[in-house]
C-alpha positions in Angstrom: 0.0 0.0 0.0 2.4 2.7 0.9 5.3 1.6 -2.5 1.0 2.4 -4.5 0.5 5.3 -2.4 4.7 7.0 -3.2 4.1 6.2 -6.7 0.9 6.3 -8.0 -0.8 8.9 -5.5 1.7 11.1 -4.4 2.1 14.5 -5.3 4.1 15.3 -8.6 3.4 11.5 -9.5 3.6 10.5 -13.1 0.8 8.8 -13.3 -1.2 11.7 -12.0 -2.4 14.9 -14.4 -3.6 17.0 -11.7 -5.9 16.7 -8.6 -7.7 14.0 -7.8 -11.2 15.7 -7.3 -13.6 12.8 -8.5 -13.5 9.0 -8.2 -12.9 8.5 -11.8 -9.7 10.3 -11.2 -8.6 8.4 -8.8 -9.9 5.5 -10.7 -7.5 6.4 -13.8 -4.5 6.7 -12.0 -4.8 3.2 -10.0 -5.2 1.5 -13.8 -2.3 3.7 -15.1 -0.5 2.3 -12.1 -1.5 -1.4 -12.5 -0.8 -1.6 -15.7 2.7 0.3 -15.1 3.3 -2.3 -12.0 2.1 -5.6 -13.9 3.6 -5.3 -17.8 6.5 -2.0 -17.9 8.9 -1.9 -15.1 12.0 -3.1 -14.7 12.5 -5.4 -11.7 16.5 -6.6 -10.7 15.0 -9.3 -9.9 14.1 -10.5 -13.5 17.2 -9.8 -14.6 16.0 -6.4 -15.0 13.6 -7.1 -17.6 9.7 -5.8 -17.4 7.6 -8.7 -16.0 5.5 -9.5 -19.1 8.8 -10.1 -20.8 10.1 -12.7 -18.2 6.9 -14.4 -18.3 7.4 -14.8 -22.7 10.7 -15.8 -21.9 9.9 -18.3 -19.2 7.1 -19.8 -21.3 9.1 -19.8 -24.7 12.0 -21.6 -22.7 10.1 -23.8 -21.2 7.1 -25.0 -23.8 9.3 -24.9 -26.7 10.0 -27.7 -28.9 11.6 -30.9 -27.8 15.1 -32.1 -28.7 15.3 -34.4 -31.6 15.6 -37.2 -29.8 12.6 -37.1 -27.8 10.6 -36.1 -30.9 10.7 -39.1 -32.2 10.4 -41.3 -29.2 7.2 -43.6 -29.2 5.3 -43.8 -26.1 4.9 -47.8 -24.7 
């Protein structure tokens, strides 16, 4: 709550374009924020990579195809 509140809610935040005087401003800035958090920063600990790219890597790596040899393996 308080990493949301320095970042999204703050004063001189990026995510904010002024006041927050209604509920659907507030309601903008939390997406902006989300989506921000969830799919474009950089986190050390992903190799400092944004999180929906880890994710494509992980799945690529890890759903790819098999080696030759277990291609053409028949099951029993």
């Amino acid at each position: 709550m308080g990493l949301f509140k320095n970042e999204a809610v703050a004063k001189g935040s990026p995510f904010r374009s002024g006041a927050l005087k209604t509920e659907s401003d507030v309601i903008e800035v939390v997406f902006g924020w989300v989506h921000w958090y969830s799919y474009s920063r950089l986190h050390s600990s992903l190799d400092h990579q944004t999180p929906e790219a880890s994710e494509r890597t992980y799945y690529d790596e890890n759903s790819g195809s098999l080696p030759d040899d277990a291609a053409h393996k028949t099951a029993a």
